[in-house]
PDB file of N, H, CA, C and O in Angstrom:
ATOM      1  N   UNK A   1      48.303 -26.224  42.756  1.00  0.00           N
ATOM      2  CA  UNK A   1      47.950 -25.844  44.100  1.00  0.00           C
ATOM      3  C   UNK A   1      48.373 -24.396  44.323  1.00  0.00           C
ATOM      4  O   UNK A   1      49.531 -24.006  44.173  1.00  0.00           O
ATOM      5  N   UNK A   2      47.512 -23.753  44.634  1.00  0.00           N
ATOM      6  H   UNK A   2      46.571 -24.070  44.756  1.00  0.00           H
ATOM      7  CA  UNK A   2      47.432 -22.635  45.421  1.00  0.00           C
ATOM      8  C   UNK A   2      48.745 -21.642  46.294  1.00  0.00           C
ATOM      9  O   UNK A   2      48.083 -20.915  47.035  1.00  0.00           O
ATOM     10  N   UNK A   3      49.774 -21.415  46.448  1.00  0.00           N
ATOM     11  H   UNK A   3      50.312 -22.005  45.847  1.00  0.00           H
ATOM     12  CA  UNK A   3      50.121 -21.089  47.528  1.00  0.00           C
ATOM     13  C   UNK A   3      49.450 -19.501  48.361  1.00  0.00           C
ATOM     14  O   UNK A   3      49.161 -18.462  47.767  1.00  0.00           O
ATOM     15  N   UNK A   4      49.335 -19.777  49.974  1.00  0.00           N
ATOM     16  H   UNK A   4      49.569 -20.620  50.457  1.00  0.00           H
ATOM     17  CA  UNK A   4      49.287 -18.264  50.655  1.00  0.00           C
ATOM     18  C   UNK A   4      50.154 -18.650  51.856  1.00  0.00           C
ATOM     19  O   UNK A   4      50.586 -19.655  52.420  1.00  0.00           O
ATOM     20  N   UNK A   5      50.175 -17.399  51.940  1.00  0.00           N
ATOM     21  H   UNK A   5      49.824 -16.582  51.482  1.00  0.00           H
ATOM     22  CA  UNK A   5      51.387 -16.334  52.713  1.00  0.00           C
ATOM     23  C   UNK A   5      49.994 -16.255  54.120  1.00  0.00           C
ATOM     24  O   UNK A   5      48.768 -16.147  54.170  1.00  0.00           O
ATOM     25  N   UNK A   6      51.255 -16.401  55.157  1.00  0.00           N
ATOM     26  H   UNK A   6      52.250 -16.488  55.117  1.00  0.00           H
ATOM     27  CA  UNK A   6      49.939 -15.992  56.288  1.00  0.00           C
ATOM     28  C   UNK A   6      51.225 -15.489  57.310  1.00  0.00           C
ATOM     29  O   UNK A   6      52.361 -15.893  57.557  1.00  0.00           O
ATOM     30  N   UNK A   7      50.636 -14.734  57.603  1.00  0.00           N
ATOM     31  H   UNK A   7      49.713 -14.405  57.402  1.00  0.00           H
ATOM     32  CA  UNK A   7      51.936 -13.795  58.546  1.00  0.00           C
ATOM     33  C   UNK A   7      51.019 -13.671  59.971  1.00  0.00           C
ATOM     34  O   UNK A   7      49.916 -13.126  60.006  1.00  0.00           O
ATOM     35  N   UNK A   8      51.866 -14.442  61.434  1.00  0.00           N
ATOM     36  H   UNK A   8      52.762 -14.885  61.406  1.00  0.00           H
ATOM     37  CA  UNK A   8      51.348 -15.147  62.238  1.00  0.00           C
ATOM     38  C   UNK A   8      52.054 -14.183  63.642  1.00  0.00           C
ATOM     39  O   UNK A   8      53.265 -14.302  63.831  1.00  0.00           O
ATOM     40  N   UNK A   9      51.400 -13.441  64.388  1.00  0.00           N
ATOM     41  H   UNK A   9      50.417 -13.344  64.235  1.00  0.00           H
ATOM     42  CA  UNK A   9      52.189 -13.029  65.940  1.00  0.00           C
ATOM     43  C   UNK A   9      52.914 -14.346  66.643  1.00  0.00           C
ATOM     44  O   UNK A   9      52.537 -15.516  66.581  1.00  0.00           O
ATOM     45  N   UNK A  10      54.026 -13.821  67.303  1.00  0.00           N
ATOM     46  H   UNK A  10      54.332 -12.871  67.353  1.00  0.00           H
ATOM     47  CA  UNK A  10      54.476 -15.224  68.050  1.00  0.00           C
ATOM     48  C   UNK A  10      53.190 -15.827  68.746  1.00  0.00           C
ATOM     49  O   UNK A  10      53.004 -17.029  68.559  1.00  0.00           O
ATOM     50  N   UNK A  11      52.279 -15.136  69.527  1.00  0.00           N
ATOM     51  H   UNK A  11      52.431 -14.159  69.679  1.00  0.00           H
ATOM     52  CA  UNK A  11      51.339 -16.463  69.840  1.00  0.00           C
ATOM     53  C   UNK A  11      50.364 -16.961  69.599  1.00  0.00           C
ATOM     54  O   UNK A  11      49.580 -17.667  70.234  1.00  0.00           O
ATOM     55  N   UNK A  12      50.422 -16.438  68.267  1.00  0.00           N
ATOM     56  H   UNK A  12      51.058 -15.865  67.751  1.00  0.00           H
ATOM     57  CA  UNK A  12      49.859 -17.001  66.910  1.00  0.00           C
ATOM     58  C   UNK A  12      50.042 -18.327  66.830  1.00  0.00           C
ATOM     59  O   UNK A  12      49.377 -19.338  67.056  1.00  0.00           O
ATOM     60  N   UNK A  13      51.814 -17.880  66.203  1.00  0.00           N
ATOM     61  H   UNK A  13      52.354 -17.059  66.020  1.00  0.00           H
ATOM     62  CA  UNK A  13      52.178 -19.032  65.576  1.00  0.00           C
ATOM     63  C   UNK A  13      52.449 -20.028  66.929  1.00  0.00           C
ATOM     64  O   UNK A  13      52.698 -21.208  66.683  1.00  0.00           O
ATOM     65  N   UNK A  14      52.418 -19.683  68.048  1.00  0.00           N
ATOM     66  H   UNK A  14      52.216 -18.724  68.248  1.00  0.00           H
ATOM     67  CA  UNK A  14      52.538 -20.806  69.238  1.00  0.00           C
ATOM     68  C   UNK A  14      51.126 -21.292  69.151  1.00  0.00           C
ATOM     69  O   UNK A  14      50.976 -22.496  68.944  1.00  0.00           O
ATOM     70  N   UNK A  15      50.520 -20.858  69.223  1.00  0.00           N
ATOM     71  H   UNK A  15      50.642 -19.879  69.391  1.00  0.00           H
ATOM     72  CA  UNK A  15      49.048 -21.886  68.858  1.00  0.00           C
ATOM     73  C   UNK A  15      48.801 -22.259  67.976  1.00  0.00           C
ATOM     74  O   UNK A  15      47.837 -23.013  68.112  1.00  0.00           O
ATOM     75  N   UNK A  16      49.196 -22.175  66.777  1.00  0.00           N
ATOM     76  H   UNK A  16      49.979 -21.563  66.667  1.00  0.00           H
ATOM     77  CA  UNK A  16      49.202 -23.168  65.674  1.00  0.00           C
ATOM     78  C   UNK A  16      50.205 -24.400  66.100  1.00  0.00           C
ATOM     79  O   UNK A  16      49.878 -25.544  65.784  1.00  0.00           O
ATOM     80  N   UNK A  17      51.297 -24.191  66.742  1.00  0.00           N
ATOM     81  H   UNK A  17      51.563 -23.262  66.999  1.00  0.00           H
ATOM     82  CA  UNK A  17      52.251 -25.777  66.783  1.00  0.00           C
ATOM     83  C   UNK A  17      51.163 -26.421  67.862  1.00  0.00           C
ATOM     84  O   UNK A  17      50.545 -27.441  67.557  1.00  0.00           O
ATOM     85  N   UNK A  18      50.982 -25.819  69.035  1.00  0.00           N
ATOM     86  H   UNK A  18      51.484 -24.990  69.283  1.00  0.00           H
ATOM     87  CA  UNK A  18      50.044 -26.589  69.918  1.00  0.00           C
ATOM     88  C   UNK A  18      49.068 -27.251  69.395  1.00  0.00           C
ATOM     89  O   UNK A  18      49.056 -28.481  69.337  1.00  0.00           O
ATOM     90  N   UNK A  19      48.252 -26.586  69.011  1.00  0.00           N
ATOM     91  H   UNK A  19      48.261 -25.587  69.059  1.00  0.00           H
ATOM     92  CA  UNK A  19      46.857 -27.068  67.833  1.00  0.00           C
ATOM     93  C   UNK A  19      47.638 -28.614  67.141  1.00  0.00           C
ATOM     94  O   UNK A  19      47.800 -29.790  67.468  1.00  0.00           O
ATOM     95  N   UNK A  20      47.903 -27.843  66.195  1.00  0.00           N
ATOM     96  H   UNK A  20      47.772 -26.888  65.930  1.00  0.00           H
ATOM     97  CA  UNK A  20      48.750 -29.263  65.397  1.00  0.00           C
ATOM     98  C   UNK A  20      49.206 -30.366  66.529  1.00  0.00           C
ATOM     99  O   UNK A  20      48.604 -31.429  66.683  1.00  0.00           O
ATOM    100  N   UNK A  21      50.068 -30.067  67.110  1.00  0.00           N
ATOM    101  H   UNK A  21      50.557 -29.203  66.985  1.00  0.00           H
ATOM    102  CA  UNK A  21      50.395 -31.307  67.433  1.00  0.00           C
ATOM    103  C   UNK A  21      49.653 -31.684  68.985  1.00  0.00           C
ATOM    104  O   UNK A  21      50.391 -32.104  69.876  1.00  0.00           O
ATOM    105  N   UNK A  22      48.164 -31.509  69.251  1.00  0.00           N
ATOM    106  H   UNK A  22      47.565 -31.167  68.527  1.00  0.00           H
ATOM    107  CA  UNK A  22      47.362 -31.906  69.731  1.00  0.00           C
ATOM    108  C   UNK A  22      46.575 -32.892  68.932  1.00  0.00           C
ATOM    109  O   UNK A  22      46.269 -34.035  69.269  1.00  0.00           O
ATOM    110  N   UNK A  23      46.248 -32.166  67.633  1.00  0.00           N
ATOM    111  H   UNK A  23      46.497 -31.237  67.359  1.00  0.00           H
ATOM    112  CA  UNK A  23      45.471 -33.078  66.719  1.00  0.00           C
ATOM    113  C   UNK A  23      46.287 -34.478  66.360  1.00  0.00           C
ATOM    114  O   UNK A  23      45.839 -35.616  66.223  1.00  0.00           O
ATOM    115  N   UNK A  24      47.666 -33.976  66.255  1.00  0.00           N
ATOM    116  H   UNK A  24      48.030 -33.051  66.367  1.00  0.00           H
ATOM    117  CA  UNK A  24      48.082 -34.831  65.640  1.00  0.00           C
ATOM    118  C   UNK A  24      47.991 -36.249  66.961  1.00  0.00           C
ATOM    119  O   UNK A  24      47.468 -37.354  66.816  1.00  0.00           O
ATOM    120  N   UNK A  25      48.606 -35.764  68.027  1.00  0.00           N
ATOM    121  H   UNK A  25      49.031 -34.866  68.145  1.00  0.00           H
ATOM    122  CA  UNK A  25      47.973 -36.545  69.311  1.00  0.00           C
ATOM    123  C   UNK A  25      46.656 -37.622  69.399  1.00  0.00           C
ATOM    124  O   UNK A  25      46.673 -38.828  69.646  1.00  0.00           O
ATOM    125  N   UNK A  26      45.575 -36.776  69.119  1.00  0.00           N
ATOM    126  H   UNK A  26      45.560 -35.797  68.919  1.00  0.00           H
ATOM    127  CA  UNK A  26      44.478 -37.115  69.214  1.00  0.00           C
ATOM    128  C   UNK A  26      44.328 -38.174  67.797  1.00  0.00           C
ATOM    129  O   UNK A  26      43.615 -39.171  67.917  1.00  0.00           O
ATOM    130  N   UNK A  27      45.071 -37.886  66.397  1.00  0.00           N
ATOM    131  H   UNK A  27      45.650 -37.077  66.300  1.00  0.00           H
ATOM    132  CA  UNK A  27      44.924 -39.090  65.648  1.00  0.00           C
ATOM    133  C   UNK A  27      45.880 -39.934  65.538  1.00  0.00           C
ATOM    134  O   UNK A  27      46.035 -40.635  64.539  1.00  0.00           O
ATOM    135  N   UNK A  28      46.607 -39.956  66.533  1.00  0.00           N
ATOM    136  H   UNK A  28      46.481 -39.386  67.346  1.00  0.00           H
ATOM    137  CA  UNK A  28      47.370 -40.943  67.061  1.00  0.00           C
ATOM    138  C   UNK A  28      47.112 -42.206  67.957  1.00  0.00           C
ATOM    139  O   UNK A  28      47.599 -43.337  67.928  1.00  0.00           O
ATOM    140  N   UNK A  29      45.992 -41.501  68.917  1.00  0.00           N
ATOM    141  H   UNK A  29      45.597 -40.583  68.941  1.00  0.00           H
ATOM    142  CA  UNK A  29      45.875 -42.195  69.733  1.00  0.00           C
ATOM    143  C   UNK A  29      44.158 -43.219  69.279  1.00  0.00           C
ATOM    144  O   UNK A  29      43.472 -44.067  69.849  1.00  0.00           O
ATOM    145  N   UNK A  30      44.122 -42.598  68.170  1.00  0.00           N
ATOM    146  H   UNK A  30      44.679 -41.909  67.706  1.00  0.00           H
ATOM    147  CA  UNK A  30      42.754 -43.361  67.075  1.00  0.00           C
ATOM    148  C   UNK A  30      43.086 -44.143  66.608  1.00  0.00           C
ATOM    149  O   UNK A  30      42.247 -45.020  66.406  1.00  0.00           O
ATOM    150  N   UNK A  31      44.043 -44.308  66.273  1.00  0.00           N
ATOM    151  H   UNK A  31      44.725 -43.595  66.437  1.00  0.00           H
ATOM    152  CA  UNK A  31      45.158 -45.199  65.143  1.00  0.00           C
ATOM    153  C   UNK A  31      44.739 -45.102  64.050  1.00  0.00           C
ATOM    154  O   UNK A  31      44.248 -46.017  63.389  1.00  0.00           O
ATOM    155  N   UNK A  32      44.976 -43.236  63.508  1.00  0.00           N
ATOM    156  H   UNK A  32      45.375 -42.492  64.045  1.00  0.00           H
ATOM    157  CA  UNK A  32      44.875 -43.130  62.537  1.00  0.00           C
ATOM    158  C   UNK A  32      46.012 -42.681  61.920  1.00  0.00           C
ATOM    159  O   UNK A  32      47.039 -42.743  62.597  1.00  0.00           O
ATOM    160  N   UNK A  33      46.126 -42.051  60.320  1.00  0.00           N
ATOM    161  H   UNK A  33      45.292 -42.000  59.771  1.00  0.00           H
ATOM    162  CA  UNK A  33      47.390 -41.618  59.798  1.00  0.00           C
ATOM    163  C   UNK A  33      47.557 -40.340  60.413  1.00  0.00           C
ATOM    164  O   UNK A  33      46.813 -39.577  61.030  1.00  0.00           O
ATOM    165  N   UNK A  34      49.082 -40.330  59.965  1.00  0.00           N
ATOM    166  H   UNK A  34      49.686 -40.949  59.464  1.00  0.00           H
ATOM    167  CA  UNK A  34      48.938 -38.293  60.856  1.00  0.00           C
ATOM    168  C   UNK A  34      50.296 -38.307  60.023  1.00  0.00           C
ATOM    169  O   UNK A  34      51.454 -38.205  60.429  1.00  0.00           O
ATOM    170  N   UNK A  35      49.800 -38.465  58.743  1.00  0.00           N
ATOM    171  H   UNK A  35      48.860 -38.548  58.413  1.00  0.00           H
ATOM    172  CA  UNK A  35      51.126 -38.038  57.763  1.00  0.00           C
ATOM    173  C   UNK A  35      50.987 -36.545  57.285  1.00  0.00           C
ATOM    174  O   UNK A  35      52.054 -35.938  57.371  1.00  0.00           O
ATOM    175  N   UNK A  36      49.671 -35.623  56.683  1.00  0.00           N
ATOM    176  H   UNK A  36      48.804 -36.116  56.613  1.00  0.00           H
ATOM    177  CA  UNK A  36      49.001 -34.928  56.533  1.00  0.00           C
ATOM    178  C   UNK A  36      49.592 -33.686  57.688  1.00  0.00           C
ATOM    179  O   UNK A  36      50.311 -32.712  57.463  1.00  0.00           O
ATOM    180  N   UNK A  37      49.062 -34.095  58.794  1.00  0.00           N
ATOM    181  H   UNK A  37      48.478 -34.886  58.977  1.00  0.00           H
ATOM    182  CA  UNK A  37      49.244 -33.139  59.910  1.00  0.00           C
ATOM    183  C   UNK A  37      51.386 -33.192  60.178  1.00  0.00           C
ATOM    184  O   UNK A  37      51.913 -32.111  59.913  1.00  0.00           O
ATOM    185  N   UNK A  38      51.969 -33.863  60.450  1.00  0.00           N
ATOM    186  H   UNK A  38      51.541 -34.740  60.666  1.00  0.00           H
ATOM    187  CA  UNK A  38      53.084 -33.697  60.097  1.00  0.00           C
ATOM    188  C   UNK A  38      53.700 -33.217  59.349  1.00  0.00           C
ATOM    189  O   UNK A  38      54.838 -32.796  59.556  1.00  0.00           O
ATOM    190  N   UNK A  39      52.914 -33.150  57.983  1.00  0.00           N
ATOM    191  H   UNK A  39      51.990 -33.492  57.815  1.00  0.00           H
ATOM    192  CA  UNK A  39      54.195 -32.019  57.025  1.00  0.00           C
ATOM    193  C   UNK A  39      53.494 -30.779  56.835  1.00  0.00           C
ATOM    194  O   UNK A  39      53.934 -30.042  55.952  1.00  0.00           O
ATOM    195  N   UNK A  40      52.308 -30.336  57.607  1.00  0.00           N
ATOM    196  H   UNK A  40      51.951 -30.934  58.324  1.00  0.00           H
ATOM    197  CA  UNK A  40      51.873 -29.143  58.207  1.00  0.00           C
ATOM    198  C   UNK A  40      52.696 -28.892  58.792  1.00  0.00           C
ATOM    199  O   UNK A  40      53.330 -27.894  58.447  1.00  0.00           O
ATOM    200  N   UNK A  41      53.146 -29.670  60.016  1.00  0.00           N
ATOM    201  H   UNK A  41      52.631 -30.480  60.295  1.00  0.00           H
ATOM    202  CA  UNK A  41      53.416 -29.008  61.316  1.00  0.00           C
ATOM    203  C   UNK A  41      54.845 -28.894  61.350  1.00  0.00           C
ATOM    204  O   UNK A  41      55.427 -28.110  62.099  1.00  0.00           O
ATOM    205  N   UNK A  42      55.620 -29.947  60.257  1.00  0.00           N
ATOM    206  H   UNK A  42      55.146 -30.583  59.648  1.00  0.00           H
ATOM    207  CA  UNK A  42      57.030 -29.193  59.782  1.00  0.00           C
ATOM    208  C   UNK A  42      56.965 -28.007  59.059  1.00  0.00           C
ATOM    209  O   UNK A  42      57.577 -27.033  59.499  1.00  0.00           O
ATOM    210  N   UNK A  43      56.152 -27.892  57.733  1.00  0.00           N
ATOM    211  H   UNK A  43      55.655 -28.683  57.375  1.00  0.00           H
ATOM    212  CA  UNK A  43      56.205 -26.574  57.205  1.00  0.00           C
ATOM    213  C   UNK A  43      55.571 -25.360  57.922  1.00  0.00           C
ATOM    214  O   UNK A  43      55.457 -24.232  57.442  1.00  0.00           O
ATOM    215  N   UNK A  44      55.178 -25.769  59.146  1.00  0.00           N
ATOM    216  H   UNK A  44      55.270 -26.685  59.537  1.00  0.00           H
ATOM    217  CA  UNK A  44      55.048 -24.585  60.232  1.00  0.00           C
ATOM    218  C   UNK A  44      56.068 -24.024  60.780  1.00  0.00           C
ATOM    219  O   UNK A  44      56.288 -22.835  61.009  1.00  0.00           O
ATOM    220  N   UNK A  45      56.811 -25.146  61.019  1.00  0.00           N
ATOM    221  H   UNK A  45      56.633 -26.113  60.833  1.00  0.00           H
ATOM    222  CA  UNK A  45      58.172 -25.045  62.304  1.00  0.00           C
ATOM    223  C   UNK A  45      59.474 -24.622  61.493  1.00  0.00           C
ATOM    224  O   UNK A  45      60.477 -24.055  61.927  1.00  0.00           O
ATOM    225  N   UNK A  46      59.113 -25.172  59.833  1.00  0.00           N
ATOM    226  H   UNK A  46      58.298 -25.633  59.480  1.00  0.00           H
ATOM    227  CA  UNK A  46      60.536 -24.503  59.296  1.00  0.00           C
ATOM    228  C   UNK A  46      60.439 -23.345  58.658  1.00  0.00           C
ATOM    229  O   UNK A  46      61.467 -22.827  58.221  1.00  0.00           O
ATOM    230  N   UNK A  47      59.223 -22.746  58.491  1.00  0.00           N
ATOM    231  H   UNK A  47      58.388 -23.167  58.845  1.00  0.00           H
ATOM    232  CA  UNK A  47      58.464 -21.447  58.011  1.00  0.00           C
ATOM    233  C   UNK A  47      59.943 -20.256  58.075  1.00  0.00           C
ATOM    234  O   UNK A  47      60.699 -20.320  59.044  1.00  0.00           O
ATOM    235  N   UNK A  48      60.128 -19.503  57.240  1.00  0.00           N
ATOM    236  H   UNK A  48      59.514 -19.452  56.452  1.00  0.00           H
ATOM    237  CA  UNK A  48      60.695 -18.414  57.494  1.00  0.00           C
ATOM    238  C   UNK A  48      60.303 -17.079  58.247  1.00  0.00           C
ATOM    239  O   UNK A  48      59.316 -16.460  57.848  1.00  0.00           O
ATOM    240  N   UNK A  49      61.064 -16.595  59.361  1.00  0.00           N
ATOM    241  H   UNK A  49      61.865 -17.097  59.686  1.00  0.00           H
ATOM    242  CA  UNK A  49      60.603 -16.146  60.105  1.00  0.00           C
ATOM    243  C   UNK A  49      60.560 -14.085  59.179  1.00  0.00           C
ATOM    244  O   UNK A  49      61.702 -13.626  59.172  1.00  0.00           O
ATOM    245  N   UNK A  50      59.678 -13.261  58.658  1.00  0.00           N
ATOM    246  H   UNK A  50      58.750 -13.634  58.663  1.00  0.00           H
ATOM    247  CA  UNK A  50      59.545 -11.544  58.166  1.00  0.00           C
ATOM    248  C   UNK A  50      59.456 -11.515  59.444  1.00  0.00           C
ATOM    249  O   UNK A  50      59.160 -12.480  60.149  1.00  0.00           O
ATOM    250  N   UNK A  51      59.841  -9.814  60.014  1.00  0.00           N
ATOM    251  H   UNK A  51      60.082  -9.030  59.441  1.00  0.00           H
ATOM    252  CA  UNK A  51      58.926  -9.273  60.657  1.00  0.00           C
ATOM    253  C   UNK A  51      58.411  -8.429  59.613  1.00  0.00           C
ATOM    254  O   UNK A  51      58.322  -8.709  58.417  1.00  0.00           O
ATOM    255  N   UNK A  52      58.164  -7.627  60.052  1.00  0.00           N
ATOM    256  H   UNK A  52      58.236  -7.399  61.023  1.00  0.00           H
ATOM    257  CA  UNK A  52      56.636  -6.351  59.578  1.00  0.00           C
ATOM    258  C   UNK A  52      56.480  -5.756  61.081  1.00  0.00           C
ATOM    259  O   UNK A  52      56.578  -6.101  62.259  1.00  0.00           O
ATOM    260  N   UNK A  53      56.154  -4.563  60.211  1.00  0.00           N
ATOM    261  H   UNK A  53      56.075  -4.283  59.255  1.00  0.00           H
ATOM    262  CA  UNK A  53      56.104  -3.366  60.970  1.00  0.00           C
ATOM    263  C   UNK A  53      54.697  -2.857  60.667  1.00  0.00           C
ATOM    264  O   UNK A  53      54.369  -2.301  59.619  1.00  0.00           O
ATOM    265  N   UNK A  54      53.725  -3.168  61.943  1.00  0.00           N
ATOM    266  H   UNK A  54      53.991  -3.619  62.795  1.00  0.00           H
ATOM    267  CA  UNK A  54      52.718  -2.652  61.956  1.00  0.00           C
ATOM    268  C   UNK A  54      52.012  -1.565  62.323  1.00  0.00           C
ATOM    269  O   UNK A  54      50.810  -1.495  62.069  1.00  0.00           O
TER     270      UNK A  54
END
């Protein structure tokens, strides 16, 4: 597997946790799995924070 690097503005990366854990919401309430979207949305939240200087 692949890895990439994605370097995210704070409300960036605040709309990626929202996103995620909307979806994850929404396949919750399907009664579906949301194992997938969970270790997204941890390896979002435990992500190491660069800055960069743009």
């Amino acid at each position: 597997m692949k890895k990439v690097k994605v370097y995210l503005t704070d409300s960036e990366w605040q709309m990626l946790i929202h996103s995620l854990n909307d979806f994850k919401t929404k396949l919750h309430s399907e009664n579906r799995y949301t194992d997938t979207v969970d270790e997204v949305l941890y390896r979002a939240m435990t992500a190491p924070v660069k800055r960069v200087k743009i």
